[in-house]
N, CA, C and O of each residue as an XYZ file, in Angstrom:
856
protein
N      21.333     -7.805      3.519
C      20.145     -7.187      2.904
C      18.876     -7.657      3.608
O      18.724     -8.820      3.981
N      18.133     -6.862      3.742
C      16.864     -7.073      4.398
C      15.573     -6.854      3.162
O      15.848     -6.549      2.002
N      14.190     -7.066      3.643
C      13.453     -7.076      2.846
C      12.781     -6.333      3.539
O      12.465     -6.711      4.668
N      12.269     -4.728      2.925
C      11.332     -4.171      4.130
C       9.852     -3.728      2.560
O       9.781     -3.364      1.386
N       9.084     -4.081      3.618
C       7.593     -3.934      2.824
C       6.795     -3.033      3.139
O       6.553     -2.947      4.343
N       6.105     -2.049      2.197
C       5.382     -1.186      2.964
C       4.116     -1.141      2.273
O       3.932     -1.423      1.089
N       2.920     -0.610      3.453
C       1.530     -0.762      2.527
C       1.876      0.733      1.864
O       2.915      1.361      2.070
N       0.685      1.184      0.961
C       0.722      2.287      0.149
C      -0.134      2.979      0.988
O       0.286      3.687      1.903
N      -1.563      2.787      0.682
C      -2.814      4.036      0.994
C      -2.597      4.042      2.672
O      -2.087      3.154      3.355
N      -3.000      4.982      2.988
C      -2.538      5.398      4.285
C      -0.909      4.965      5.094
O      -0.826      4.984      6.322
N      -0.194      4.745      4.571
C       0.981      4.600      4.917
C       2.164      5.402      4.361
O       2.766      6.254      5.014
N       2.526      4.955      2.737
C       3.573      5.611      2.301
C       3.152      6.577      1.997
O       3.953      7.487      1.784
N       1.703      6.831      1.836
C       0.637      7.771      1.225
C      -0.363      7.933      2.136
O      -0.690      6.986      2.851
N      -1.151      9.498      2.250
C      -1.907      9.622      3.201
C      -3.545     10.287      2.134
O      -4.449     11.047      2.480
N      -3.261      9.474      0.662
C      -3.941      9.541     -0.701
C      -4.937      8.022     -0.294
O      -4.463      7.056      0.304
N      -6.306      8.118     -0.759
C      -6.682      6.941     -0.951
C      -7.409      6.857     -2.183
O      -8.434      7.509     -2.382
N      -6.790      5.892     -3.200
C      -6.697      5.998     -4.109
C      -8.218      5.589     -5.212
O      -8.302      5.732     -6.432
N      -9.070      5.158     -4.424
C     -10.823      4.884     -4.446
C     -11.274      5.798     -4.098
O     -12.499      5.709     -4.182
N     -10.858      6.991     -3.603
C     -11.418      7.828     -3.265
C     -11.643      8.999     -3.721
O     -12.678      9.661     -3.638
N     -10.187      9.373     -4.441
C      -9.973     10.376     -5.590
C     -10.496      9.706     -6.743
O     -11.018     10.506     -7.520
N     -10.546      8.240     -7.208
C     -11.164      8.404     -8.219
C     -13.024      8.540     -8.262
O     -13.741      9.029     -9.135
N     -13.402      7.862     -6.883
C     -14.793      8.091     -6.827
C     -14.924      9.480     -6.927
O     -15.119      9.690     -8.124
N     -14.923     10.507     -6.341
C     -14.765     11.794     -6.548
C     -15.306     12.146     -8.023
O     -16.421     12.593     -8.294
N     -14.269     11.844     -8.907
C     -14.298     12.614    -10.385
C     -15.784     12.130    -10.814
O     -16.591     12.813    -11.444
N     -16.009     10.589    -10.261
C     -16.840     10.091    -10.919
C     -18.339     10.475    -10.540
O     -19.336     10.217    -11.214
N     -18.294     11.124     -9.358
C     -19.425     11.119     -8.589
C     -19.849     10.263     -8.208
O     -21.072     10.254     -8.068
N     -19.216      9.314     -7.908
C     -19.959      7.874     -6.551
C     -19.039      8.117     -5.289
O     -18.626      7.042     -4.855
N     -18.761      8.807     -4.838
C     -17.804      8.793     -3.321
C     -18.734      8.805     -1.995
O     -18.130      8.307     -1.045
N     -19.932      9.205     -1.703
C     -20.706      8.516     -1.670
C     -21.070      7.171     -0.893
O     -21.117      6.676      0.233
N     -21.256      6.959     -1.990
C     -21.376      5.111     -2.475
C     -20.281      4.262     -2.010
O     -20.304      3.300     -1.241
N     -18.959      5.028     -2.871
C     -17.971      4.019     -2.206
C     -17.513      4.146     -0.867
O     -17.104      3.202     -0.191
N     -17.599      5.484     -0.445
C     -17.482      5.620      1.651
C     -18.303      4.648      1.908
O     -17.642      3.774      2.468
N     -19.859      4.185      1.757
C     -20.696      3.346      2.190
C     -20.079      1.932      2.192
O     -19.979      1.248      3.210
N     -19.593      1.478      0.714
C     -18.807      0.357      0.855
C     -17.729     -0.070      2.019
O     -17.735     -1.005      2.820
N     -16.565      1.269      1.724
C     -15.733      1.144      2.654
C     -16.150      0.832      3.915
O     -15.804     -0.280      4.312
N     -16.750      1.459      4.599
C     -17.191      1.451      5.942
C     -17.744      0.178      6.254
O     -17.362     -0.508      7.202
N     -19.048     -0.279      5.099
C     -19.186     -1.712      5.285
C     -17.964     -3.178      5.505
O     -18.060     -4.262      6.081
N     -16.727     -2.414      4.616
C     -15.843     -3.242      4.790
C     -15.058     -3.322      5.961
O     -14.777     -4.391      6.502
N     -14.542     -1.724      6.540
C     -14.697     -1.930      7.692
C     -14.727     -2.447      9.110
O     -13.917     -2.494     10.035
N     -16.261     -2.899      8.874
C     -17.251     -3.707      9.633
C     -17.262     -5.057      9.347
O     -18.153     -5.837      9.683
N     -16.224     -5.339      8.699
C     -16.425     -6.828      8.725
C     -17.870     -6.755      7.915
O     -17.971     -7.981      7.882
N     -18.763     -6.423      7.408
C     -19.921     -6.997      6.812
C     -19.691     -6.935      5.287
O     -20.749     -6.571      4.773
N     -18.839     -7.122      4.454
C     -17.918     -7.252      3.616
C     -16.726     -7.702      3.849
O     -16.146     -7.170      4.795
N     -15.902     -8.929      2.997
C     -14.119     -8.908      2.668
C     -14.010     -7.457      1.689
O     -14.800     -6.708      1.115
N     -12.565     -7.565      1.880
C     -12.153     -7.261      1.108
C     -11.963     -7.016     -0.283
O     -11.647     -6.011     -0.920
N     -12.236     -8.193     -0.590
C     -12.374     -8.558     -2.538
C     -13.496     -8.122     -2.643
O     -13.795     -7.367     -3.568
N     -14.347     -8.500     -1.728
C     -15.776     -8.094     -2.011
C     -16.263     -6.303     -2.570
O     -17.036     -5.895     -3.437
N     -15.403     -5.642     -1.619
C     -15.699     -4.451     -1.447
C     -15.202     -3.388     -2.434
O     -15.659     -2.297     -2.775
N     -13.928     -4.196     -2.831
C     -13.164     -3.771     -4.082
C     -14.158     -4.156     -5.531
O     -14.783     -3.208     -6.006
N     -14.268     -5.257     -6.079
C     -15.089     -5.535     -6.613
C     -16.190     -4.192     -7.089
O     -16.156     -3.504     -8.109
N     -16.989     -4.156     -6.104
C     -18.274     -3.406     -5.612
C     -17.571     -2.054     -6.393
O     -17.765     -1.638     -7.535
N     -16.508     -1.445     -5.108
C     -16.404     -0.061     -5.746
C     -15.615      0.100     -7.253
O     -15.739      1.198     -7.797
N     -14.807     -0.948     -7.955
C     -14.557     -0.906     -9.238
C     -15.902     -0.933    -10.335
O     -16.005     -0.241    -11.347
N     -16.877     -1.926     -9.828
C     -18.145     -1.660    -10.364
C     -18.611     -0.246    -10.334
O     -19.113      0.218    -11.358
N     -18.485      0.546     -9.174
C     -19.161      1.887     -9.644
C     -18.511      3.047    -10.572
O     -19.175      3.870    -11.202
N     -17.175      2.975    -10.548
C     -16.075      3.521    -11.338
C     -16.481      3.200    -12.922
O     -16.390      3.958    -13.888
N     -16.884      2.038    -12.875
C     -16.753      1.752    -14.625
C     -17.439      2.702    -15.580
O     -18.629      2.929    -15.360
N     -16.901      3.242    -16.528
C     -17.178      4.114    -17.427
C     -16.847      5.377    -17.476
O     -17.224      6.162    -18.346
N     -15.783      5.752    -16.099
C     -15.108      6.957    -15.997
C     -13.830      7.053    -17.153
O     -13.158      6.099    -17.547
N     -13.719      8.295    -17.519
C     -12.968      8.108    -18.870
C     -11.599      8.392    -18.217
O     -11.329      8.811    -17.091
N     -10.684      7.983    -19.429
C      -9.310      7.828    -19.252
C      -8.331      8.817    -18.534
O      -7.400      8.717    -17.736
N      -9.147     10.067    -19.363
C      -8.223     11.697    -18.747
C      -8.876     11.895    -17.099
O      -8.108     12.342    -16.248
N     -10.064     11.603    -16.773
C     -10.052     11.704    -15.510
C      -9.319     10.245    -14.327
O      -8.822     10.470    -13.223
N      -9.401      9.419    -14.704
C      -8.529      8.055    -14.241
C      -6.833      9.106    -14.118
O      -6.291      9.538    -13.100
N      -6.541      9.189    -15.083
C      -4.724      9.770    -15.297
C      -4.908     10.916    -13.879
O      -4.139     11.058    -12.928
N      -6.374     11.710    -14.201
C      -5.883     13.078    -13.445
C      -6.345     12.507    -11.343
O      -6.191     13.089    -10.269
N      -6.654     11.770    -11.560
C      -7.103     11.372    -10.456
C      -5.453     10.447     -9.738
O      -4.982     10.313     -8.609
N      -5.161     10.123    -10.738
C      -3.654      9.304    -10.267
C      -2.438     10.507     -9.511
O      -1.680     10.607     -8.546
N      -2.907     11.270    -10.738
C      -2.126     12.303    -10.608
C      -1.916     13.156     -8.921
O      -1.041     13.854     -8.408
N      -2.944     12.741     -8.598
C      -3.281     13.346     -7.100
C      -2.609     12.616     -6.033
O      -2.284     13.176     -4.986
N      -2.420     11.547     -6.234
C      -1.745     10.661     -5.358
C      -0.221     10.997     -4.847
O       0.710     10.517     -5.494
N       0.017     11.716     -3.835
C       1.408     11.555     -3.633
C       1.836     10.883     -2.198
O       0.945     10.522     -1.429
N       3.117     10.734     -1.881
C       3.879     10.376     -0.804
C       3.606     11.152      0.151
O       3.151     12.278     -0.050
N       3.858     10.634      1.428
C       3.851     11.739      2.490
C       5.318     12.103      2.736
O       6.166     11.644      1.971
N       5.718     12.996      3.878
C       6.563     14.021      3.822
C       7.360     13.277      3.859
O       7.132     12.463      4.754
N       8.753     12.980      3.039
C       9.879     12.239      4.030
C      10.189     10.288      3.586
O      11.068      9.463      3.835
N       8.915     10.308      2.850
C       8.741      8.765      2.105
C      10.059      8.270      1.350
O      10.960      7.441      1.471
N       9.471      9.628      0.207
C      11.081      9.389     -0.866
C      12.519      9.665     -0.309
O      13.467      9.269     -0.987
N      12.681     10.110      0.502
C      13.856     10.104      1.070
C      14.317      8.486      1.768
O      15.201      7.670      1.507
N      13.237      8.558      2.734
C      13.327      6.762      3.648
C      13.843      5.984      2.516
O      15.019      5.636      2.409
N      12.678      5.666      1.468
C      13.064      4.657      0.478
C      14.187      4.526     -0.293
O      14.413      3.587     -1.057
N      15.129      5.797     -0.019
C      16.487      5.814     -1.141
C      17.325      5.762      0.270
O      18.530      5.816      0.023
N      17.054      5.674      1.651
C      17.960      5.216      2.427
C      18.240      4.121      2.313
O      19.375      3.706      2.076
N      17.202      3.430      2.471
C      17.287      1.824      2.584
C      17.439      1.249      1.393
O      17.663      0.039      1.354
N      17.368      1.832      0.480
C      18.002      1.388     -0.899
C      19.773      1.336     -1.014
O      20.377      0.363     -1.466
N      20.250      2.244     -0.645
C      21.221      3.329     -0.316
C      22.126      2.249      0.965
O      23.345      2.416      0.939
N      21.673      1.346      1.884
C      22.085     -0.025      2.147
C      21.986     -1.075      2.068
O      22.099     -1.779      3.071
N      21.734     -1.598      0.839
C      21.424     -2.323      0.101
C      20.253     -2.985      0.296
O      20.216     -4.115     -0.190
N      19.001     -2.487      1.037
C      18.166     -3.333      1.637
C      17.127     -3.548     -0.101
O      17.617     -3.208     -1.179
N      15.851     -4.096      0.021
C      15.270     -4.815     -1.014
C      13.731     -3.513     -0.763
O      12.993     -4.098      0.031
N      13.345     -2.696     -0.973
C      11.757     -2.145     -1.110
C      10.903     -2.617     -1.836
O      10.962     -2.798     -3.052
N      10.052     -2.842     -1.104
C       8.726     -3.334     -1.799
C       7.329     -2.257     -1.181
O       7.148     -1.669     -0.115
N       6.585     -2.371     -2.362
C       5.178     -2.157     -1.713
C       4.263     -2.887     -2.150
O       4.271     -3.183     -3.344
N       3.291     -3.338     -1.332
C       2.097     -4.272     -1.130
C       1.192     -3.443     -0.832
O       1.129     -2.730      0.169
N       0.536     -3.515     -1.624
C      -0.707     -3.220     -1.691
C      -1.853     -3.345     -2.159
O      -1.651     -3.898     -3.240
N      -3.181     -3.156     -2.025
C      -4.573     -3.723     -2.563
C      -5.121     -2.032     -3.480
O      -6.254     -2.074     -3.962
N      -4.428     -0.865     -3.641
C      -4.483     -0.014     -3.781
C      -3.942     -0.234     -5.753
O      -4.032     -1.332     -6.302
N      -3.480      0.902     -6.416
C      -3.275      0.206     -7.853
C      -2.342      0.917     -8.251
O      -1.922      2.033     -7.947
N      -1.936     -0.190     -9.282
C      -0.372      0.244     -9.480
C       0.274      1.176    -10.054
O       1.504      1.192    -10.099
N      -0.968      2.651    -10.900
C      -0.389      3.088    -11.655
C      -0.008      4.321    -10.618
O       0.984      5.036    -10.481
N      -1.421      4.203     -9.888
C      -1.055      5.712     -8.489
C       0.023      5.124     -7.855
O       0.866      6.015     -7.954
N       0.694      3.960     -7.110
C       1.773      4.098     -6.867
C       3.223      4.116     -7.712
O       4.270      4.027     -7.072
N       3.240      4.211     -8.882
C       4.195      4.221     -9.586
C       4.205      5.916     -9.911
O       5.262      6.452    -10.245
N       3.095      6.604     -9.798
C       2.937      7.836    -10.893
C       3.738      9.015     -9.199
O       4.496      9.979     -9.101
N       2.767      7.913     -7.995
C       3.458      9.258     -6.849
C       4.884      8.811     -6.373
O       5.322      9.529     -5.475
N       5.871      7.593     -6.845
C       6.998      7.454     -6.337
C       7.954      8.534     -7.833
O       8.975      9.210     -7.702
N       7.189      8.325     -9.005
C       8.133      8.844     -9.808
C       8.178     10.485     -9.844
O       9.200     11.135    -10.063
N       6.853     11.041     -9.584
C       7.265     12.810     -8.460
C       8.340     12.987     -7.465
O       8.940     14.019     -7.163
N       8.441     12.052     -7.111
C       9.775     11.950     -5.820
C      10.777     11.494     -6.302
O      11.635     11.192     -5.474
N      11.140     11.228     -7.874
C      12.083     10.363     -8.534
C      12.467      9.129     -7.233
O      13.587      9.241     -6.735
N      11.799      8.290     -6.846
C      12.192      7.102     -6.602
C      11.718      6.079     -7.393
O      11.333      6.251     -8.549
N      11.730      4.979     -6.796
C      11.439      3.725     -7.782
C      11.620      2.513     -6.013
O      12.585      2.419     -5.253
N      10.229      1.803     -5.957
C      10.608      0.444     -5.394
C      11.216     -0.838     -6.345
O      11.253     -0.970     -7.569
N      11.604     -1.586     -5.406
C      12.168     -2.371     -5.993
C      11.192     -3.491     -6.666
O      11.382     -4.186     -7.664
N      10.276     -3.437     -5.931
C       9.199     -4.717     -6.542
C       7.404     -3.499     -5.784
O       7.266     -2.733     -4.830
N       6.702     -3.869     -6.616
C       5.637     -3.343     -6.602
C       4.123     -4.262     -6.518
O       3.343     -4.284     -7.471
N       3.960     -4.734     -5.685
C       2.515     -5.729     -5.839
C       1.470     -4.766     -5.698
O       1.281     -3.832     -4.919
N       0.679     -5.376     -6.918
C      -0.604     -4.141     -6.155
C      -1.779     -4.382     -7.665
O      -1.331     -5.011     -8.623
N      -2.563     -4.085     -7.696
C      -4.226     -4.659     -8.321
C      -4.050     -3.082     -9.252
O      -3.422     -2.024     -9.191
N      -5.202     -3.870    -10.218
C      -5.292     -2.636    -11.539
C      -6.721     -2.424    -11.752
O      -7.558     -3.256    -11.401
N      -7.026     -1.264    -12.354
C      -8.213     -0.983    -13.148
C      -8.127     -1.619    -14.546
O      -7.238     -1.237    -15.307
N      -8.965     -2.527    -14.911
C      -9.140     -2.515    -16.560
C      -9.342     -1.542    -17.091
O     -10.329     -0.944    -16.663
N      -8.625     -0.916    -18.174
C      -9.797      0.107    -19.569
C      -9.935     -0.430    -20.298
O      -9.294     -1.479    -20.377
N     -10.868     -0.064    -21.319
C     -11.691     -0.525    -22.706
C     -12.183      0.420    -23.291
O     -12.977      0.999    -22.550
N     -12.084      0.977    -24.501
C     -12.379      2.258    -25.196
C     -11.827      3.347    -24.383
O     -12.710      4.196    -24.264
N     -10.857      3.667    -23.828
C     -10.760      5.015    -23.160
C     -11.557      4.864    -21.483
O     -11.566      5.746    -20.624
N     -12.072      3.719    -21.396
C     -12.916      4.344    -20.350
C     -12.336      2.859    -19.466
O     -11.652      1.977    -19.985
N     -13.006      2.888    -17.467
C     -12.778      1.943    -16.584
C     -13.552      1.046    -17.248
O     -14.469      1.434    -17.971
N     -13.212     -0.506    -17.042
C     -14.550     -1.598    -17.359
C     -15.329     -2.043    -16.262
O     -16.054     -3.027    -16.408
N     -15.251     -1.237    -14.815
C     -15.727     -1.674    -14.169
C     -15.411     -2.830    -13.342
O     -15.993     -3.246    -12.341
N     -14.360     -3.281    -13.957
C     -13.632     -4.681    -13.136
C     -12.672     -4.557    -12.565
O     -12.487     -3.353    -12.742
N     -11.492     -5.042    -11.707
C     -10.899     -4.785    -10.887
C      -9.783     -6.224    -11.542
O     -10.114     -7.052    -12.390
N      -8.519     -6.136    -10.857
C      -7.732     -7.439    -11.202
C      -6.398     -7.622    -10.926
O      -5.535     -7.107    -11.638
N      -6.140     -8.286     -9.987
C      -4.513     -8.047     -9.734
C      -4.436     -9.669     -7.904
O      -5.295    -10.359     -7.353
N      -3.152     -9.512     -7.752
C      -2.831    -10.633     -7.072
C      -3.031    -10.428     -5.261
O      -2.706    -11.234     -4.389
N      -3.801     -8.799     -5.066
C      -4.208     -8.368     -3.747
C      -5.507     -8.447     -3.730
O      -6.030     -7.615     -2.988
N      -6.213     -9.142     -4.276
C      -7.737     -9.056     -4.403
C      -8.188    -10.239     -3.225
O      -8.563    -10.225     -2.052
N      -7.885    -11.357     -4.381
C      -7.909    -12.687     -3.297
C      -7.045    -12.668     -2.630
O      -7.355    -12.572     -1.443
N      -5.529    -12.739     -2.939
C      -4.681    -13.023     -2.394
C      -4.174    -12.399     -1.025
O      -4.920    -11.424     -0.940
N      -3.443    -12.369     -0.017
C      -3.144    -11.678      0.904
C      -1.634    -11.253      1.101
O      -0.896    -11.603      0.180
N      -1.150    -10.681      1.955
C       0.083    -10.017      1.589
C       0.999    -10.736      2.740
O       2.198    -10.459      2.709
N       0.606    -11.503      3.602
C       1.523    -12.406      4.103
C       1.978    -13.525      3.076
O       3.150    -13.902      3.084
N       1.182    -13.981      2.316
C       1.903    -14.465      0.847
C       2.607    -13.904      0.082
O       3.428    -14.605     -0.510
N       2.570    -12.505     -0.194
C       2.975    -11.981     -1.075
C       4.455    -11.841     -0.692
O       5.403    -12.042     -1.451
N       4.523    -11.431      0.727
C       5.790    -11.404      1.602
C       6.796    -12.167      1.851
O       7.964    -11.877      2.111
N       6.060    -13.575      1.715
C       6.698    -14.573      1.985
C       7.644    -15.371      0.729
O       8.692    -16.016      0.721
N       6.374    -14.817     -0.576
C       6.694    -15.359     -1.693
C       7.957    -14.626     -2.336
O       8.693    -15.345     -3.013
N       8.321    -13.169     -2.194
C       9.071    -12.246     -2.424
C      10.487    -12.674     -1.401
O      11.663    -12.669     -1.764
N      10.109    -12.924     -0.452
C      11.346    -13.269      0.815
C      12.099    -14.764     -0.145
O      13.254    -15.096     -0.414
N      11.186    -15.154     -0.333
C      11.768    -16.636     -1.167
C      12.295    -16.018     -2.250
O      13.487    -15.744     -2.115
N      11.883    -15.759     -3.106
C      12.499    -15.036     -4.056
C      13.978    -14.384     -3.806
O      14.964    -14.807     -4.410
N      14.026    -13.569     -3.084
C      15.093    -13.311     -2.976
C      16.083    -13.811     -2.036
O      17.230    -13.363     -2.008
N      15.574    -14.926     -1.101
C      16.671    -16.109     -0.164
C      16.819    -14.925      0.944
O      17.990    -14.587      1.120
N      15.838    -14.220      1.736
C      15.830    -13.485      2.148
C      14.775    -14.424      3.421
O      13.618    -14.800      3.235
N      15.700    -14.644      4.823
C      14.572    -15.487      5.772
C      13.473    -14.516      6.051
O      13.672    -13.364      5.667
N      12.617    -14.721      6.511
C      11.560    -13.960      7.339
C      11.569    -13.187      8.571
O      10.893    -12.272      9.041
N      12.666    -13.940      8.962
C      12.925    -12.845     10.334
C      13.958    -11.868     10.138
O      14.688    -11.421     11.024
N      13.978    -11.460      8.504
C      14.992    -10.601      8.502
C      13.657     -9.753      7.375
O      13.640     -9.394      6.198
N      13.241     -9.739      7.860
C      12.056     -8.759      7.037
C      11.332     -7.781      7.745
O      11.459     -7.763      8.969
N      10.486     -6.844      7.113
C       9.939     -5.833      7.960
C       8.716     -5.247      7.319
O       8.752     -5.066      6.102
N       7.839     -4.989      7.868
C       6.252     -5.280      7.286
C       6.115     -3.749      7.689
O       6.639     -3.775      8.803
N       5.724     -2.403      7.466
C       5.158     -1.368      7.890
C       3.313     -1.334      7.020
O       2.913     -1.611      5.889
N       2.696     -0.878      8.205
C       1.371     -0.764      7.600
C      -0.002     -0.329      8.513
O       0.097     -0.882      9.608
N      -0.882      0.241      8.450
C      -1.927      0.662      8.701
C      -3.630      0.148      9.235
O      -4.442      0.425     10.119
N      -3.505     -0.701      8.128
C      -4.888     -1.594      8.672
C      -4.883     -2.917      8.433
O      -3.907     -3.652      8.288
N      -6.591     -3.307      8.384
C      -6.889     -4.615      8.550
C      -6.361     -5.925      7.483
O      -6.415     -7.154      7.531
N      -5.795     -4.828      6.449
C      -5.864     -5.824      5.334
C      -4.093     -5.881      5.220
O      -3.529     -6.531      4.340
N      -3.213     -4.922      6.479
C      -1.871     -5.597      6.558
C      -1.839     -6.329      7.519
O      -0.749     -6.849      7.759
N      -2.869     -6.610      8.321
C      -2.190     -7.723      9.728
C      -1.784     -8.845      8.864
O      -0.568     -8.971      9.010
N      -2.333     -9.908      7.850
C      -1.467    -11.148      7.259
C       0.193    -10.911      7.697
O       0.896    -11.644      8.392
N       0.607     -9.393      6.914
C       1.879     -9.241      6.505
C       2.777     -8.755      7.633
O       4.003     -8.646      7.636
N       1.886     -8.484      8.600
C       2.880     -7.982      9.920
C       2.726     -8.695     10.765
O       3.555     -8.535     11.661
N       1.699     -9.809     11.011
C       1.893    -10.928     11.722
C       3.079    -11.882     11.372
O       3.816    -12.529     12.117
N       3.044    -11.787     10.169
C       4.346    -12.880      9.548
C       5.956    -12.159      9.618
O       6.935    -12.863      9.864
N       6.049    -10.933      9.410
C       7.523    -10.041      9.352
C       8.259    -10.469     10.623
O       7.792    -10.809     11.710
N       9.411    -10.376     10.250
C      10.483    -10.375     11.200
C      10.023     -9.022     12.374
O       9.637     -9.216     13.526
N      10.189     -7.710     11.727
C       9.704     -6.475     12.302
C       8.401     -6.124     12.003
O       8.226     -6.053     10.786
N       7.362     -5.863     12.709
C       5.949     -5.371     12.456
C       5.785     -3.215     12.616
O       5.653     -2.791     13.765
N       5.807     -2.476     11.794
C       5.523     -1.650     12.039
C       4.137     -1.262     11.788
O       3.599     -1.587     10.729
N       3.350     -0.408     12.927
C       2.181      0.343     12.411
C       2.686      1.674     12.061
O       3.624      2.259     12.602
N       1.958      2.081     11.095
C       2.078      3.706     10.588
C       0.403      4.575     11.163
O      -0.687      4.414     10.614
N       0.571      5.101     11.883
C      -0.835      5.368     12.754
C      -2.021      4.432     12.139
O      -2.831      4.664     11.241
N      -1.738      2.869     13.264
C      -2.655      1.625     13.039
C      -3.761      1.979     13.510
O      -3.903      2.976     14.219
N      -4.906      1.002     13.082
C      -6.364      0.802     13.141
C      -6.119      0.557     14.240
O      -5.003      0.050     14.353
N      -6.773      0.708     15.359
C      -6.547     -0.221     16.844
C      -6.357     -1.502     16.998
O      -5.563     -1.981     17.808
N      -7.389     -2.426     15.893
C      -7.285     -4.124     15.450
C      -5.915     -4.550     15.314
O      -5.385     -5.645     15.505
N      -5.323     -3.086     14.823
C      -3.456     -3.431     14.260
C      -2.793     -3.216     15.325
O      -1.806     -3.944     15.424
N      -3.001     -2.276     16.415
C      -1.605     -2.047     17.270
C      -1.188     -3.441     17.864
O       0.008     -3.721     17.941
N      -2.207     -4.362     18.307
C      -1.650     -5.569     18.872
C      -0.629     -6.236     18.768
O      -0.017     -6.696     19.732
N      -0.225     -6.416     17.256
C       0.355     -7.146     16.435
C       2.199     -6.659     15.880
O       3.199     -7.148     15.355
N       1.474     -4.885     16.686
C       2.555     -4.244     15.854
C       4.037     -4.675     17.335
O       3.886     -5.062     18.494
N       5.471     -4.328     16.440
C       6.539     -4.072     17.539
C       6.873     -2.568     17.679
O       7.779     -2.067     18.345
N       6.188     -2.116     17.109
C       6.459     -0.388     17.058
C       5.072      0.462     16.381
O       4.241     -0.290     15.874
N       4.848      1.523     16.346
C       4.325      2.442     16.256
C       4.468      3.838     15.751
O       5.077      4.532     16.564
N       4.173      4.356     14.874
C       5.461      5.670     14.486
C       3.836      6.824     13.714
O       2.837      6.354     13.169
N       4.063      7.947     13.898
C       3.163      8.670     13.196
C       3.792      9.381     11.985
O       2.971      9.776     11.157
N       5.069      9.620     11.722
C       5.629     10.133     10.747
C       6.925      9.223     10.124
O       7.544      8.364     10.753
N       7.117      9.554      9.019
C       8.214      9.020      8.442
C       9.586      9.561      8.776
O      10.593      9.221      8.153
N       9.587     10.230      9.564
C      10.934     10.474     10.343
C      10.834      9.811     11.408
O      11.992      9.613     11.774
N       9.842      9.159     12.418
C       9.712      8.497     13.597
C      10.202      7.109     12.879
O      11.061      6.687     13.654
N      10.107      6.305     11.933
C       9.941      5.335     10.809
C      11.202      5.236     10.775
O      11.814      4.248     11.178
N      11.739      6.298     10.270
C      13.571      6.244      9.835
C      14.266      5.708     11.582
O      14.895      4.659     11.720
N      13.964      6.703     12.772
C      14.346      6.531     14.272
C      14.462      4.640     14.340
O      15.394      3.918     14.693
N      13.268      4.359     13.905
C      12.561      3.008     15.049
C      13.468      2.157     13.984
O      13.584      0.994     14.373
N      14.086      2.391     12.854
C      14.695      1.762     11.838
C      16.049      1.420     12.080
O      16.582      0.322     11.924
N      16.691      2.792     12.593
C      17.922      2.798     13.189
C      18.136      1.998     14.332
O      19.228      1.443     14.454
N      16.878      1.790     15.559
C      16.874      1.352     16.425
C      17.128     -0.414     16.309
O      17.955     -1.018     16.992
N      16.224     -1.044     15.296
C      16.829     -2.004     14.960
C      17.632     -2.320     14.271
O      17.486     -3.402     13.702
N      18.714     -1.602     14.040
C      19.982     -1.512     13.064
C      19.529     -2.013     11.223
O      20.268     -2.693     10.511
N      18.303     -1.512     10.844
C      18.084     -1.248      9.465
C      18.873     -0.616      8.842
O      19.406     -0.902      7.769
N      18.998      0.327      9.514
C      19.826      1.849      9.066
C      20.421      2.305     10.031
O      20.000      2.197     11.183
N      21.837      3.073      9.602
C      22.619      3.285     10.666
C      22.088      4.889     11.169
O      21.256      5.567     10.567
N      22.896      5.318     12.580
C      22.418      6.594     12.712
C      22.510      7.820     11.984
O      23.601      8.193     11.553
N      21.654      8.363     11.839
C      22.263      9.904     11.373
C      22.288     10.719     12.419
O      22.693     11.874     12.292
């Protein structure tokens, strides 16, 4: 059994999940400005999250649900993930993205990961509180990876990190296998492969005997 990890927003998903909800709310905007600052390095991470959960707060419940609702997989996701399930491997997703959009777009595809890390919106009366909260804020996902690999007596060089940007290098510097899913440029360095679709993903998988051929 292997442990393969994947980021969510721009990876398993080509949904970003601050983005549909800024939208409903009318700050998108605002939060592109953030993003970009983050970016740039002239913001972390936590920082920037923070910031754009602050502008969210007070969006009500039915638009939060319908905004989740938007979130799906890209072509070919739910299939990958019931391969590698399907040989007994371990799925996870890591992410700084939140947990209900990735639970709401794996269960359209009737899948299910096996373990799910990933940060939440508070509500209070029906509505966001504006706060943000979960173990991807501070934390980073080469921990999260590592801590999960322990967990399951699973070494590190039998692991596999797929992901997109700045905030997966921790987790693909540390993996046994590093995949980018069309990386930030900061990421290709780091990566052992490269793939633009989730059928290129399944190939480069087989190639390291993850999965056998089809």
């Amino acid at each position: 059994m292997s442990l393969i990890a994947f980021d969510f927003d721009g990876t398993l998903s080509d949904s970003e999940m601050t983005v549909l909800l800024a939208e409903r709310a009318g700050v998108a905007d605002e939060v592109a400005e953030i993003t970009e600052r983050a970016m740039n390095d002239e913001l972390s991470y936590a920082e920037s999250l923070y910031e754009r959960a602050e502008l969210l707060g007070g969006l009500d419940e039915d638009e939060v649900a319908a905004a989740f609702d938007e979130v799906a997989l890209r072509p070919g996701a739910g299939e990958l993930i019931e391969r590698l399930q399907a040989e007994g491997h371990h799925v996870a997703v890591l992410t700084g993205g939140f947990e209900r959009g990735v639970e709401r777009a794996l269960a359209k595809q009737g899948v299910e990961a096996d373990t799910i890390v990933a940060n939440r919106l508070p509500m209070a009366g029906g509505k966001l509180t504006g706060e943000a909260e979960g173990p991807l804020i501070e934390g980073t996902k080469d921990d999260a990876l590592a801590a999960l690999a322990d967990e399951l007596g699973i070494p590190m060089a039998e692991t596999v990190a797929v992901g997109d940007g700045a905030n997966d290098l921790p987790m693909l510097e540390v993996a046994g296998v590093a995949i980018g899913f069309v990386p930030k440029d900061a990421v290709r360095p780091v990566c052992d492969a490269v793939v633009a679709s989730m059928f290129r993903l399944g190939k480069v998988l087989e190639g390291y005997d993850v999965l056998p051929a089809e």
